[in-house]
N, C-alpha and C positions, 0 to 999 in steps of 0.2 A: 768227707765221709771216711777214706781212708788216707791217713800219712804215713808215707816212709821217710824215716830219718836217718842222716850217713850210713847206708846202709851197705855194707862189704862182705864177702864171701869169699876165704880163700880153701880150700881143699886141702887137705892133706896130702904132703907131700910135694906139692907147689911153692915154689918160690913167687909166686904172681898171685895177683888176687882175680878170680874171675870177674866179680864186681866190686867194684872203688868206691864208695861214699858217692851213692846215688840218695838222692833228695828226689822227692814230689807229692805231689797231692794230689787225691783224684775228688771230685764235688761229688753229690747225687744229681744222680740222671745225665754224668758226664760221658762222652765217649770217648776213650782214649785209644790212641792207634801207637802202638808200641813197633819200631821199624829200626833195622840195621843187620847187618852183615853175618852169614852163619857163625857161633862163636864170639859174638860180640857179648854175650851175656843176658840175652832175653830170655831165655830158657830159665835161668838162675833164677833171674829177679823174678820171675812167676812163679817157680818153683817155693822161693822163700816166701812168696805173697799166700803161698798157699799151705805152708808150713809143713813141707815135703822134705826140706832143710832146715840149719837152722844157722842165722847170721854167726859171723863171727864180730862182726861190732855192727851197731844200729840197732833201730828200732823199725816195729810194725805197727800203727795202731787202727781200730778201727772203730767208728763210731768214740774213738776218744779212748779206747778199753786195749793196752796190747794184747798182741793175738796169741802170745803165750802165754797168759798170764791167767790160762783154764781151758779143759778142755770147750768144744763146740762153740767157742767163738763164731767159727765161720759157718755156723750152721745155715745160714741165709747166701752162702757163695755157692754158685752155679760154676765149676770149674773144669777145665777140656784143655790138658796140658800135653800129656801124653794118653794114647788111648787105653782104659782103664773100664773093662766089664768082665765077668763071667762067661769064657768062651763057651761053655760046656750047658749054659743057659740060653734059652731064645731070646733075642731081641724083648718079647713085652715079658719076658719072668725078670729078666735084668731090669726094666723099666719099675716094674712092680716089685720087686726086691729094694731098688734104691728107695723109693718111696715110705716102703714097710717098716726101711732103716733110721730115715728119719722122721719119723710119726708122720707121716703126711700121706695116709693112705686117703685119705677124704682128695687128692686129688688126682686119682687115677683116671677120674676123664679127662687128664689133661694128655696122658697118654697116645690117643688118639690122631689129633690133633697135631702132636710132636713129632710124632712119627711119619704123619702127611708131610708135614714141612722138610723134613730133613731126607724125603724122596724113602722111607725106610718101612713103612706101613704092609705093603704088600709082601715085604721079606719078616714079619713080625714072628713068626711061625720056627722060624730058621734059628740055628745056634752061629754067632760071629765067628768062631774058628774057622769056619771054609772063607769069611769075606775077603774081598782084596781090602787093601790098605783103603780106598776111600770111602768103604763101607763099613769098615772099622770106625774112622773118624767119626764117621756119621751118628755111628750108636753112642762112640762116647760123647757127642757134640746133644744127643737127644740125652744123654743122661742129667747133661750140666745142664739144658732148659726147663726140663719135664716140672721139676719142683716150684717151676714160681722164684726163682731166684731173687734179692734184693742186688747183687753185686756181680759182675760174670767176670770169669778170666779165663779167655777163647785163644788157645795157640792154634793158629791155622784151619779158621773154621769151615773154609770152603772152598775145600780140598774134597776132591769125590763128588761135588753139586755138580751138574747141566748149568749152563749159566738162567734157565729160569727158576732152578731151584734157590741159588744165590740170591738173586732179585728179589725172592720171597722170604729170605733170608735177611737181608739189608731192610728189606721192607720192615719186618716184626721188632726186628732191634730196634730199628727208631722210633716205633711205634712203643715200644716199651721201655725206651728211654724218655719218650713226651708222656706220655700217659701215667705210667708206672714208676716213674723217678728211678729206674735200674744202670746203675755205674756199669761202666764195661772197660778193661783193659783189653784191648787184641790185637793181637801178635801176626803178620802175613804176609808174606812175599809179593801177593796181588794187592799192588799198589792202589789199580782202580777201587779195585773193592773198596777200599782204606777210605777211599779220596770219597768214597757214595756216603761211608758212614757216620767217618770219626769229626769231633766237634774240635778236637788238638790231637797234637801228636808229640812225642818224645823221641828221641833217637840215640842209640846204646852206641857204642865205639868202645872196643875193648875195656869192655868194663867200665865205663866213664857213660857220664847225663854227657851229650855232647853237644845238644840243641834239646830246645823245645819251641815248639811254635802254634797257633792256632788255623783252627779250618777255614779258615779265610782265603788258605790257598788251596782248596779246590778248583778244580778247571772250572775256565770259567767261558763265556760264551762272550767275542769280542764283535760288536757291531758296530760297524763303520758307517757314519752317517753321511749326508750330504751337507759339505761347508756353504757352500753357494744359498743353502734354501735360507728362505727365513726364518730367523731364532727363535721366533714366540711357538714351535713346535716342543721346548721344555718346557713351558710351562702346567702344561697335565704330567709331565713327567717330575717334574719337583719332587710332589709328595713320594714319589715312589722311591724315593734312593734311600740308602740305607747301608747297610754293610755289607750286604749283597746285589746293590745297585750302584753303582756307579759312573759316573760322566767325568771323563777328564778330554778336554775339547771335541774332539768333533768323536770321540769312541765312547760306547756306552758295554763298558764292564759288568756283563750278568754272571751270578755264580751257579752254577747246575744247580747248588742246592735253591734256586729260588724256588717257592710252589708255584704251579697251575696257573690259580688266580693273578699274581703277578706278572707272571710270562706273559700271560693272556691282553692282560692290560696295556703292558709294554706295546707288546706286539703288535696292537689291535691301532694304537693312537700314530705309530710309525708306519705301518701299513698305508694305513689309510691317507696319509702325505707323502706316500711313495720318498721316504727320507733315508733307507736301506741302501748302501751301495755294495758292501761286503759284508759276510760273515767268517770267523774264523776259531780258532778253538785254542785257547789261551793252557798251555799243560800245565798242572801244579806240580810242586815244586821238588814234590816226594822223592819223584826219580833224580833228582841233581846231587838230594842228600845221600840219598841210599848210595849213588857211586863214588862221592866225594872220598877224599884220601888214596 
């Protein structure tokens, strides 16, 4: 859905390049967790995704089209870089104003709704100038959803949430990455968060792709079985392995993201043969990259 091709950025006046011939690709309905060091270049590369800047070598395409190549290309990107409203506006004229902007006043009911999620509804009334910083984020974080986005590019989206603001926040992303096919790049210091949502992840290093990897390594739930019992207790568990289930001898590797239904299954058939001797919580790996170097 979208490619960047060697893509670099040096500033003026710089002897360095802030970003180096960063290559990647994001699908539809991917999530991608963008992760590294302040100053590493995540900033940039959003910034140029969003065409705030403009490359000094590479390219950006999207749906196959580069993104300079007319204006409102990104008419369908939902984007939350730096906070970006009308302070001298309330909360829903700013809501209603973006909207107006981009002909999409047919969905001002979604207003509502945006405003509940990102804890900002009952402040709707108020102008963002008096907000703290995470009530700023917040309105620009309602700005970038309200429309119905096709693509989102989220720097630090949950910053200012209660953590069950968050939860309902992680909840609707993946719900509108399964449902809605909506790409997401996002940028965040809260690793967990990263680790509830994203499907891969990328990692910047002065300017440099310095890894990528997939969500495979979300923490994962390690349960330690009993070697002694008898074996024919996998056999209802067979079907259930998968890329989120796994048995390597007597440990049975679940990944948080497994749903419900699985859990439940798992749970239900070892339970019931008292086969449990420990559990434990296997960390993903996020934090080992983030401090690397």
């Amino acid at each position: 859905m979208l490619k960047i091709s060697n893509l670099s950025k040096q500033f003026t006046g710089n002897d360095f390049y802030s970003l180096d011939d960063v290559s990647m690709e994001i699908q539809k309905g991917e999530i991608v967790g963008l992760i590294g060091k302040n100053g590493a270049g995540k900033s940039t590369l959003m910034k140029l995704m969003a065409k705030s800047l403009k490359p000094t070598q590479g390219t950006i395409t999207y749906k196959g089209e580069d993104i300079h190549s007319r204006d409102n290309v990104l008419d369908d990107f939902g984007i939350m870089i730096d906070p970006v409203f009308y302070p001298e506006m309330t909360v829903l004229d700013n809501l209603k104003f973006y909207l107006k902007l981009h002909g999409k006043t047919d969905l001002y009911d979604n207003i509502e709704p945006t405003l509940k999620l990102v804890e900002l509804w009952e402040s709707r009334n108020r102008k963002p100038k008096g907000f703290s910083f995470g009530m700023k984020q917040r309105t620009a974080l309602a700005i970038a959803l309200v429309a119905e986005p096709d693509f989102l590019i989220l720097d630090e989206p949950f910053v200012g949430l209660d953590p069950i603001g968050v939860q309902k926040l992680i909840d609707i992303l993946k719900q509108w990455s399964s449902e809605r096919q909506i790409s997401m790049l996002i940028s965040s210091h809260q690793l967990g968060e990263l680790e509830a949502l994203c499907s891969r992840y990328v990692y910047i290093e002065d300017g440099k792709l310095a890894d990528s990897f997939s969500g495979k390594e979300h923490p994962s739930i390690m349960v330690h079985l009993d070697g002694e019992r008898d074996w024919d207790f996998i056999l209802p568990i067979l079907p259930l392995l998968d890329d989120d289930v796994d048995l390597d001898g007597t440990v049975l590797e679940i990944s948080t993201k497994t749903n419900a239904e699985k859990l439940n299954k798992i749970f239900g058939i070892l339970a019931e043969q008292d086969l449990i001797t420990k559990v434990d919580i296997k960390e993903n790996h996020l934090k080992d990259i983030f401090m690397k170097g």
